[in-house]
Structures are given as C-alpha cells and as structure tokens.
C-alpha positions as CSV (number, residue, x, y, z in Angstrom):
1,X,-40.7,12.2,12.6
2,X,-40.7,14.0,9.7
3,X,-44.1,14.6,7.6
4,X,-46.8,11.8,6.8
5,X,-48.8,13.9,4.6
6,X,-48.9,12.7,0.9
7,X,-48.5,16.0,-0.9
8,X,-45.6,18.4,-0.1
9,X,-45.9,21.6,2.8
10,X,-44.6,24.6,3.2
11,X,-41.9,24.2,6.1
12,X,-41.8,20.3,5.4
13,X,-38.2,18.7,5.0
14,X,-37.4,17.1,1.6
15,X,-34.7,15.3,0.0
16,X,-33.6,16.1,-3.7
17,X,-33.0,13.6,-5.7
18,X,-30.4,14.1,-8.5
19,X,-28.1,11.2,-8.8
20,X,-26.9,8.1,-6.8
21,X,-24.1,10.2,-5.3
22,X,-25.9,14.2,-5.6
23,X,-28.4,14.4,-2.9
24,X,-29.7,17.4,-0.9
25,X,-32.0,18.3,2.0
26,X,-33.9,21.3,2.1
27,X,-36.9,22.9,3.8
28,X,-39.5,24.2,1.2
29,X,-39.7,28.0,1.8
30,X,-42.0,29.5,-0.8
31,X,-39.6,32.2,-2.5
32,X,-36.5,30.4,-2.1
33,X,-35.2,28.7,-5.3
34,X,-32.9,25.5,-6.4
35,X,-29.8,26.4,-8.7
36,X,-28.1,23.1,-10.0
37,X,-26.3,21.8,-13.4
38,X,-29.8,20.2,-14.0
39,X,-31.8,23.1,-14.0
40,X,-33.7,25.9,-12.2
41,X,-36.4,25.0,-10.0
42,X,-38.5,27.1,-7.3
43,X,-39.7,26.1,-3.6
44,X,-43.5,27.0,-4.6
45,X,-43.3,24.8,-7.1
46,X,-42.9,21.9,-5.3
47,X,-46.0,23.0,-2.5
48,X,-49.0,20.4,-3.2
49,X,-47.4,17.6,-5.5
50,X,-46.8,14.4,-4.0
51,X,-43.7,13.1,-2.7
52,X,-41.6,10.7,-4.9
53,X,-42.5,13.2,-8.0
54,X,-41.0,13.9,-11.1
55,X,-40.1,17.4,-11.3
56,X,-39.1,19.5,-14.5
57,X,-36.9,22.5,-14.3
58,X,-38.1,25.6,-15.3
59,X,-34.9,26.3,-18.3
60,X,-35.0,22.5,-19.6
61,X,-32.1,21.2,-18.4
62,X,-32.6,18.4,-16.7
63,X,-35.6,16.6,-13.5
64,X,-34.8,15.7,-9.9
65,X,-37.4,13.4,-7.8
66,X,-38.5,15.2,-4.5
67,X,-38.5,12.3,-1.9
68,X,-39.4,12.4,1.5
69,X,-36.7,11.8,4.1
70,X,-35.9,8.7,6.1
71,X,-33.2,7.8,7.9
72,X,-31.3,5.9,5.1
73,X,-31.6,9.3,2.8
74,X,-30.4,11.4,5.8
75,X,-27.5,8.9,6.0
76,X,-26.8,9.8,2.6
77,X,-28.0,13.8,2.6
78,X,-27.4,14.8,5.7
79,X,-24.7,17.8,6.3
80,X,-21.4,16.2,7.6
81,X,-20.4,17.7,10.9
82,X,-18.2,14.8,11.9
83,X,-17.3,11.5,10.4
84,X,-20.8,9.6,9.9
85,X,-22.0,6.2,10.6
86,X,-23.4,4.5,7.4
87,X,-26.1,2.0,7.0
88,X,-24.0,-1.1,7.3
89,X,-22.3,-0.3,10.6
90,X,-25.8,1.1,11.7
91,X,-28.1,-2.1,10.8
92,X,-25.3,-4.2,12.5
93,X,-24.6,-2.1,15.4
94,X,-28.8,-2.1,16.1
95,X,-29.3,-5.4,15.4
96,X,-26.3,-6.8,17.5
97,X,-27.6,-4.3,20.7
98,X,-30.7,-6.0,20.5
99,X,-32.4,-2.5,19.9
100,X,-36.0,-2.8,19.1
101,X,-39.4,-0.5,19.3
102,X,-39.4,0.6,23.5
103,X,-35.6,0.6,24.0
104,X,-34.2,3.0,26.1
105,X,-30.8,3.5,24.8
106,X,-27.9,5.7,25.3
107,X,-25.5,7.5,22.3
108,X,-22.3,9.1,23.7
109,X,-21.0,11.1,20.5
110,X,-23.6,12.5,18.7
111,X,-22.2,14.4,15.9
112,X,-24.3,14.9,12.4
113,X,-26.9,12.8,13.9
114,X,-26.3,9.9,11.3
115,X,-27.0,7.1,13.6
116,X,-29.6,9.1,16.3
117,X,-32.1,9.4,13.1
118,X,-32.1,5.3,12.9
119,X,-31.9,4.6,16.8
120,X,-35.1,7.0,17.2
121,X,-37.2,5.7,14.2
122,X,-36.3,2.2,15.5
123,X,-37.5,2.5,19.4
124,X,-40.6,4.6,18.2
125,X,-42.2,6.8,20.6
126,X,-42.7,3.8,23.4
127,X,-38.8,4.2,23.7
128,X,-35.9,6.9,23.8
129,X,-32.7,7.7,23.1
130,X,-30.3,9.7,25.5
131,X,-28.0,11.6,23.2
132,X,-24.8,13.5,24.6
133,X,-22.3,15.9,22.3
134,X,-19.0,17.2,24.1
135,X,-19.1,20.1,21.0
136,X,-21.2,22.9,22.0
137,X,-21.6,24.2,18.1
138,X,-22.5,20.6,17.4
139,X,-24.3,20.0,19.9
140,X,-26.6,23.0,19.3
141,X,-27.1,22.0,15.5
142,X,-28.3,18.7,16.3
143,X,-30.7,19.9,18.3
144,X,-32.2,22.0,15.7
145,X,-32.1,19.6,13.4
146,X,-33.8,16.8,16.1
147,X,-36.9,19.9,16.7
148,X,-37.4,20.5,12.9
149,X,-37.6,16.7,12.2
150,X,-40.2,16.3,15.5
151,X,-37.8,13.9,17.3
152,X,-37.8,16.2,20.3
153,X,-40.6,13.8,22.4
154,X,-37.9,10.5,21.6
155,X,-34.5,12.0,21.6
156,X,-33.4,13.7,24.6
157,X,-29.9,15.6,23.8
158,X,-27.4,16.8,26.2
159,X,-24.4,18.8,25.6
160,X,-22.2,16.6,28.3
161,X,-18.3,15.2,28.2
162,X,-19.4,11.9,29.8
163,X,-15.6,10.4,29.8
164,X,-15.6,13.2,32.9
165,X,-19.1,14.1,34.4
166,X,-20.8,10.5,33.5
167,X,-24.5,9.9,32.2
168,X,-27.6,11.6,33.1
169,X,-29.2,8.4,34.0
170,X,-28.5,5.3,36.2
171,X,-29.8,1.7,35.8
172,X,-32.7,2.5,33.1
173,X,-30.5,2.0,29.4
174,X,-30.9,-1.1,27.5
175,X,-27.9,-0.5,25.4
176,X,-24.9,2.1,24.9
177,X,-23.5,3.2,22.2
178,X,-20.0,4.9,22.3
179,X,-18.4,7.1,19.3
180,X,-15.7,8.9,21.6
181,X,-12.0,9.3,20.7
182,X,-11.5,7.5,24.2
183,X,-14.3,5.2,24.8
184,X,-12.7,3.5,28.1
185,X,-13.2,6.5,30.1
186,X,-17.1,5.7,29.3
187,X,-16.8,2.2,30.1
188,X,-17.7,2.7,34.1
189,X,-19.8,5.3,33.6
190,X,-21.8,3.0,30.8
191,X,-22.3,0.6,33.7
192,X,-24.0,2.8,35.9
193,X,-26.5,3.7,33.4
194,X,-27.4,0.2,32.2
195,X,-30.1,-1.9,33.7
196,X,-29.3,-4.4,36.4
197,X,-32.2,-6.9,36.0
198,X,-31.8,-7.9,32.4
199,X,-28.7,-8.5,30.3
200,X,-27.7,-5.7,28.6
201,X,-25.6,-4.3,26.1
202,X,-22.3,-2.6,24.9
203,X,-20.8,-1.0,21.2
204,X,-17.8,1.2,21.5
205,X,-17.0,2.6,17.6
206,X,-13.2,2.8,17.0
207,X,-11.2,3.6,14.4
208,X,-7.6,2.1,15.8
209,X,-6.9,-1.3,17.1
210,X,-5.0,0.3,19.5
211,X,-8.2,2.0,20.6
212,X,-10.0,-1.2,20.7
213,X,-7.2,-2.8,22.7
214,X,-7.8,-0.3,25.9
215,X,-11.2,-0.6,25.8
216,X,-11.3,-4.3,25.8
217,X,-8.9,-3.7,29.0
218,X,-11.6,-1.7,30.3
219,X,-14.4,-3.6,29.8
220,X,-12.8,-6.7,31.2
221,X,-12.0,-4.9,34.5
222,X,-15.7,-3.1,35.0
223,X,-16.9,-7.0,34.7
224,X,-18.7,-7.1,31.3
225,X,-18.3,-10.6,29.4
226,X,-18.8,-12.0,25.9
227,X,-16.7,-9.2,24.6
228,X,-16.4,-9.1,20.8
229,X,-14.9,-7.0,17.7
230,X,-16.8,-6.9,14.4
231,X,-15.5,-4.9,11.1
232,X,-18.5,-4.5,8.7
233,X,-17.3,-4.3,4.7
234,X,-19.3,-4.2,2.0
235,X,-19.0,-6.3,-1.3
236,X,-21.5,-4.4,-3.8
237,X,-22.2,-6.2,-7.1
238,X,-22.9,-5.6,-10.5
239,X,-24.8,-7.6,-12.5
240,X,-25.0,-8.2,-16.1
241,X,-26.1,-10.9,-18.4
242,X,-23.6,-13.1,-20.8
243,X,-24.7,-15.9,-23.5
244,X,-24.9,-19.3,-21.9
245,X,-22.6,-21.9,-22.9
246,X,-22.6,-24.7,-25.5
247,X,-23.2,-28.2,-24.2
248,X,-20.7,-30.9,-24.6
249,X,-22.3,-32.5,-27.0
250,X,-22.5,-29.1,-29.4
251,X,-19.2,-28.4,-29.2
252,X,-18.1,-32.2,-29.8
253,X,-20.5,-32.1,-33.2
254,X,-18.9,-28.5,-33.9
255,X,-15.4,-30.1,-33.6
256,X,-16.0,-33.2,-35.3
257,X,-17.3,-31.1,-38.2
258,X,-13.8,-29.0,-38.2
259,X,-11.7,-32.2,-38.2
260,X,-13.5,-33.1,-41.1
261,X,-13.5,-29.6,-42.8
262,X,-9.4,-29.8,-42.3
263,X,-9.0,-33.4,-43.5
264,X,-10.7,-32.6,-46.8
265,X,-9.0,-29.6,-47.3
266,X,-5.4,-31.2,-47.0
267,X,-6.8,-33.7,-49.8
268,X,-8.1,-30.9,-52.3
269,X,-4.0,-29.5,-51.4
270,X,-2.5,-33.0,-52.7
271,X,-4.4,-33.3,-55.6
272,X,-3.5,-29.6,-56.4
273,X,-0.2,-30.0,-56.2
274,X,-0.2,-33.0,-57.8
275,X,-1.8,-31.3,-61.1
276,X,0.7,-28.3,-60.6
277,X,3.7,-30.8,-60.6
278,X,2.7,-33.6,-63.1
279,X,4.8,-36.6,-63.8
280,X,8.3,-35.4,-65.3
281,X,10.1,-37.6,-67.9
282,X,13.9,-38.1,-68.7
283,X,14.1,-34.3,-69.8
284,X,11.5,-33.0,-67.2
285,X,12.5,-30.8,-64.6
286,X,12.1,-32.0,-61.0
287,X,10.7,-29.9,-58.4
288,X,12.5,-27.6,-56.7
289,X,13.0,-28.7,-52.8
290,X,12.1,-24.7,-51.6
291,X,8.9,-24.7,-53.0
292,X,6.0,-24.2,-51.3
293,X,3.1,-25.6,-51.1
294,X,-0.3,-23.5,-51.8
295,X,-2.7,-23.0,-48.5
296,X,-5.6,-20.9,-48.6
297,X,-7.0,-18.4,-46.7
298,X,-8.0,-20.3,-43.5
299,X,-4.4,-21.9,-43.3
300,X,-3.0,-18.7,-43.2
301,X,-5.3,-17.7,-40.3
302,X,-4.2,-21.0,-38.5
303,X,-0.8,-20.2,-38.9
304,X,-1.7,-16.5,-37.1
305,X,-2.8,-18.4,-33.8
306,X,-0.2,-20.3,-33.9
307,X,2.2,-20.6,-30.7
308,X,6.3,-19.6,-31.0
309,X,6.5,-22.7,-29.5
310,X,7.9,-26.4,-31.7
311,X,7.2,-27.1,-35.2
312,X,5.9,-30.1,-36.6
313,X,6.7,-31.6,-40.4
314,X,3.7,-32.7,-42.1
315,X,5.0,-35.4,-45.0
316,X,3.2,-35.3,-48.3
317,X,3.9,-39.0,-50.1
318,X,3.2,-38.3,-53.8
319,X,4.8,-42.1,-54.8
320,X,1.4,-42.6,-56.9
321,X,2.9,-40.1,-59.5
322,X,5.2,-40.5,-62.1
323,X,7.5,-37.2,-60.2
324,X,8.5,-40.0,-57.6
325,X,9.6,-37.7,-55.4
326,X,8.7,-37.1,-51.5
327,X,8.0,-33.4,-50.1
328,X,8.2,-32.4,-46.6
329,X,6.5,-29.4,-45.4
330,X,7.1,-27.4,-42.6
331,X,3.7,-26.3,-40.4
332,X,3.5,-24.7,-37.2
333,X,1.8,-27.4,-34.5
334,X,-1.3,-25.0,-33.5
335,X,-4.7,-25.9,-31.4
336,X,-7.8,-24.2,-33.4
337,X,-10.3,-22.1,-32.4
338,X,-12.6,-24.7,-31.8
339,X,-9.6,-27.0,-29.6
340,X,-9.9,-23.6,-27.5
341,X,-13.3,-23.8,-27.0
342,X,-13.9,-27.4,-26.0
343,X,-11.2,-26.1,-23.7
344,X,-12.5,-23.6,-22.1
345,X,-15.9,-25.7,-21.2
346,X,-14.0,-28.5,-19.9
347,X,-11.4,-25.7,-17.4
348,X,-14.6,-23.1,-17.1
349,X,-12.4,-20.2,-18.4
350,X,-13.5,-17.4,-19.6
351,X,-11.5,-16.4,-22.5
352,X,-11.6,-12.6,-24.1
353,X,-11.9,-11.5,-27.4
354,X,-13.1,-13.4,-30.5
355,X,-12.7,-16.5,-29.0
356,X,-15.3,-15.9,-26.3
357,X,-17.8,-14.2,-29.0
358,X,-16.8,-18.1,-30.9
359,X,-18.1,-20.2,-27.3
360,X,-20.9,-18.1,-27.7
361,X,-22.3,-18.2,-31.1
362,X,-21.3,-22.3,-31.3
363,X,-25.5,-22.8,-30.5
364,X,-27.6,-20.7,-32.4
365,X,-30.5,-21.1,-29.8
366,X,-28.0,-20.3,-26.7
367,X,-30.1,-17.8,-24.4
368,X,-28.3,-15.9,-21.6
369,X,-28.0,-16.3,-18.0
370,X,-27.4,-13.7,-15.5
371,X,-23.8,-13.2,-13.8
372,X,-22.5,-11.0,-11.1
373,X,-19.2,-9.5,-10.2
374,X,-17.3,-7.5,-7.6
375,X,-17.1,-3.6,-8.1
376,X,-13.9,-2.2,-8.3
377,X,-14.0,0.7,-6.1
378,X,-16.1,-0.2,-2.7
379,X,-15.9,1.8,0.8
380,X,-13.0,0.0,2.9
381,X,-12.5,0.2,6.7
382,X,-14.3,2.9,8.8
383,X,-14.1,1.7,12.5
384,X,-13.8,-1.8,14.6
385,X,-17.0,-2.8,16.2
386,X,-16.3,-3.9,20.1
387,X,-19.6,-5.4,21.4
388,X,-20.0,-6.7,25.2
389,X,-22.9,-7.8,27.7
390,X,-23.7,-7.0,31.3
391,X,-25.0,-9.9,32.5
392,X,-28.0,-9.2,35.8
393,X,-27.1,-8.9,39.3
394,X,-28.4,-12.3,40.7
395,X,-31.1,-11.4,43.4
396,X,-30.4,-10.5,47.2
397,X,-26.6,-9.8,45.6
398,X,-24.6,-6.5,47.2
399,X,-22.4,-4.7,45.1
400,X,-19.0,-3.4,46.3
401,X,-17.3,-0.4,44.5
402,X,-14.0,1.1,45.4
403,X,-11.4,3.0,43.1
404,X,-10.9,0.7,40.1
405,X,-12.8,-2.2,41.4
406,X,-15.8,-4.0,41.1
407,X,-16.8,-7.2,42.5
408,X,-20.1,-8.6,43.2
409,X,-21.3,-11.2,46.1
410,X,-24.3,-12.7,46.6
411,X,-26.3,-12.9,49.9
412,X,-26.0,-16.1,52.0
C-alpha cells in the first residue's frame, strides 16, 4: 500500500501539501511540473528527498510539504467521484463492525474509494475486502487507482448491481458495509454472504430517514437483531488562552480601596464648596439654588456608565457655616467599574470591552489559563448510520427459505 521507501521515486504517489483545505495527489513523472499560486515546482525535483520535506518553488513564491499518502490524506485529497465518507463516519463505522487486521469484509458502493483505502489498511494483507460498483466508468477508475496504490492482493473489485444479481460470496464476510441509494434490496443478499458460525455484522449509510425506515423494515424481516441508527457530528474547537481571574480576596481589597478613594473625594468636594461659598452676612448674597456643584474628571466618567434608570439625591448639610443653608444635589445611582467586576466573579460572566481588560489587570501577577470554544462553521449531517447483528445458527439447526421468509428451527 503505497511506498515505504524514505526518499521519494519516480512513479511513487505523493500528496502536496499546501494548506489545511489545498491538497493534491500526484504521481512524480520526471518532466511533468506543479503550477500553483505558491510557486513553480518540477517533478525531478522532488526525486530523492525524503517525504514530509520542505520544498521551495523555483520563482519564490511560496513552499508546499510533499507527504506521503495514507488513508486519512486520501480522504482529504483524493478526486471526488461521488459523495465521500470522511474520517468520522469511517473510524465509527470500523470500529462499530468490529473490523480488525484479518476481516473479510464486504463494501457495496464503492465510489472514490474513500472508505475502501481505510477498510484495506485496517484488515492488512491477512484479510480482504470485496468491493462492488454498479458504475462502470467508476468502477473502472477505482480499479486503477486500487493497482497504482498496490491494494490489488487485499481489495478485490467487482463492477456488480448487487440490489439485483447479489454478492460474489456466501457465508465467508465478517461484516457489510452498504452505500446504495436502496440498501434494503441488499439486505437478503447481505445475509447470504455473512458467516453463520460467528455473530456478525451490518452498516447500511443513508442520507434520508425515510431511507433508514425501509431498511430497518428489511432488516427486521431477514432476522437480524440489535438494530441501531448512529449520526456522527463533529464539534471542532479552538483554543486560545485568556488572563486568569482575580481572587475574591483581590477584588475585595481593590474595592475597599475604591470606596475609600470615593469617600475622600466627596470630602475634598464639601470643603471646596465650602471655601467657594463662604459665610454671607446681612448684605451677602445667598447661593443661588441652580448651582452646581464642581466634580472632577472621574465623576464625570461615573456619570458616563451610568444606567437611564432612577436617580438618587445626594444631600450636602453645610449647617457648620455661617451660609446656613442646605444643598441638594442631583447624581445618577450608578454601580462602578469595580461593583462590575466583583460581579462578574461571583455570576462567572464574561464581560467585553474595557471592563473585561479591568477583571484582568485587577492582579498584577495574574498568569493565563487556557480556554476552548466551539467553531462557528463545522460540517453538519452527511448520512444516518443503521448498524445490525446476525446472530450464529445454533448447531444441528436447518434453515427454511421461501419468498420473503426466513425462519430457522433447530434439530430435535
């Protein structure tokens, strides 16, 4: 399967390598050449270098790894004659038949050979894989492509409609796997082919539930059991890393600290506006009641965060001068920055902006910790997943068939 050698052949299959979602097979002819937006490379160059190397293009404009295949790249590279099987559905779909190195196993619907390339890696050459394609053009493609990768000796490929003419084999498959538009006309012809003296195994791959629905149907009547339907998603994830939290005890300290800040702040205010306004006599003038009173700078940005919610009156008592008069002054009832914060750690929200750089910075020796999250765009639904077993036929048991049914009795 494919070349072991270290260094790259002439006639040897390689993948490209230019991005996560540019990847390309070729077969190194010495003459032909590589023409992409990241440069200009030619086949002989790549003759003798090891795979998984770096490789320069000749104008400068950019690299591309050579790599050498496996089935998880050919998922990924491989030329799409049909709708493909990715490496999700195929790690599930192996795992769940039980499919292991010396399985003999059966594909109905081969297609761009996505899921062949994994079944015939996995059984190695002590198994094999029976492979049948109703399309003679794909049919014939996948069988060039199965001699050029040197699969021929574990994948045996048939161009065959099975739903009609059945399997080339009876009683010797461990598993079957069906990709067929209708997978219930396979059903009986799946039993036939699978082992009697073991349990064996079942996957029909459907798009529609209303497929799945029929083939359950069928698979009920031609007496398999422990019938099952899987859908296989992915949830990929990014990760990144944030600045950890301040403890409860920093933030109380940083909030004690800004109570304390406010409260001497409003005092420096009433003994400003006690010098501003001193003590008028019989011909002073009194203060005027739509005065303001002076606030700084971080007042002001107080007054900014302030909900459009209720106001609150804040009364200044200046009865210890000689004015003897009593000011009331309008302020907005706001939480601060730092009211936010003890927030946030007590609800664990993550808040944006400024006030999320403020939780932040509130310890000076905070380190970070790594988070994850969902990405947005991920691969939805590609097919339903009906599994089912064939249980053995209990020794000395005779098996009756006629049209449509199948019942087995055991031997007195």
């Amino acid at each position: 399967m494919w070349s072991t050698a270290r260094e790259i052949s002439p006639g040897d299959t390689v993948v490209i390598w230019m991005t996560r979602d540019i990847i390309q097979p070729i077969v190194v002819t010495p003459g032909k050449d590589i023409n992409n937006r990241f440069g200009y490379y030619k086949h002989s160059d790549l003759i003798g270098i090891p795979y998984g190397s770096k490789v320069g293009s000749r104008n400068g404009k950019g690299f591309v790894h050579v790599l050498r295949p496996t089935p998880e790249l050919w998922t990924m590279a491989l030329p799409h004659r049909t709708q493909i099987l990715y490496l999700a559905d195929i790690a599930f779909i192996t795992s769940y038949l039980n499919i292991k190195r010396g399985s003999k196993v059966i594909e109905a619907g081969t297609g761009s050979g996505s899921f062949s390339h994994s079944v015939a890696r996995t059984v190695g050459t002590s198994g094999h894989l029976w492979t049948y394609e109703f399309h003679e053009a794909r049919a014939n493609k996948a069988g060039e492509e199965f001699a050029q990768h040197g699969l021929n000796e574990t994948v045996t490929l048939t161009h065959r409609n099975v739903c009609k003419d059945g399997f080339t084999i009876v009683d010797k498959a461990d598993a079957v796997f069906l990709d067929l538009p209708a997978p219930w006309d396979a059903v009986e012809h799946a039993r036939r082919a699978l082992r009697k003296d073991k349990v064996t195994r079942i996957c029909c791959f459907s798009p529609c539930i209303e497929q799945v629905l029929r083939t359950v149907s069928a698979l009920n009547e031609t007496g398999f059991v422990e019938i099952t339907m899987y859908e296989t998603l992915q949830r990929p994830h990014e990760v990144s890393q944030i600045s950890l939290l301040p403890s409860v005890k920093e933030a109380a300290g940083k909030l004690k600290q800004s109570e304390q800040r406010r409260e001497e702040k409003r005092l420096r205010q009433i003994a400003q506006n006690k010098a501003k306004f001193p003590a008028a006599g019989p011909g002073g003038s009194k203060r005027k009641r739509d005065e303001h009173v002076l606030v700084d700078e971080e007042d002001c940005l107080y007054s900014e965060l302030a909900p459009q919610g209720g106001e609150s009156s804040v009364v200044i008592d200046d009865n210890a001068s000689a004015c003897g008069s009593t000011k009331k002054l309008k302020t907005t009832d706001i939480a601060s920055e730092d009211d936010k914060a003890m927030s946030a750690l007590d609800d664990g929200v993550e808040y944006p902006g400024d006030l999320s750089h403020h939780i932040s910075s509130c310890s000076a020796t905070a380190g970070k910790m790594s988070v994850s999250k969902v990405i947005t765009e991920v691969r939805g639904h590609t097919s339903y997943l009906t599994f089912a077993s064939l249980l053995p036929i209990p020794t000395g048991a005779v098996i009756k068939e006629e049209p449509g049914v199948n019942i087995r009795e055991e031997s007195t």
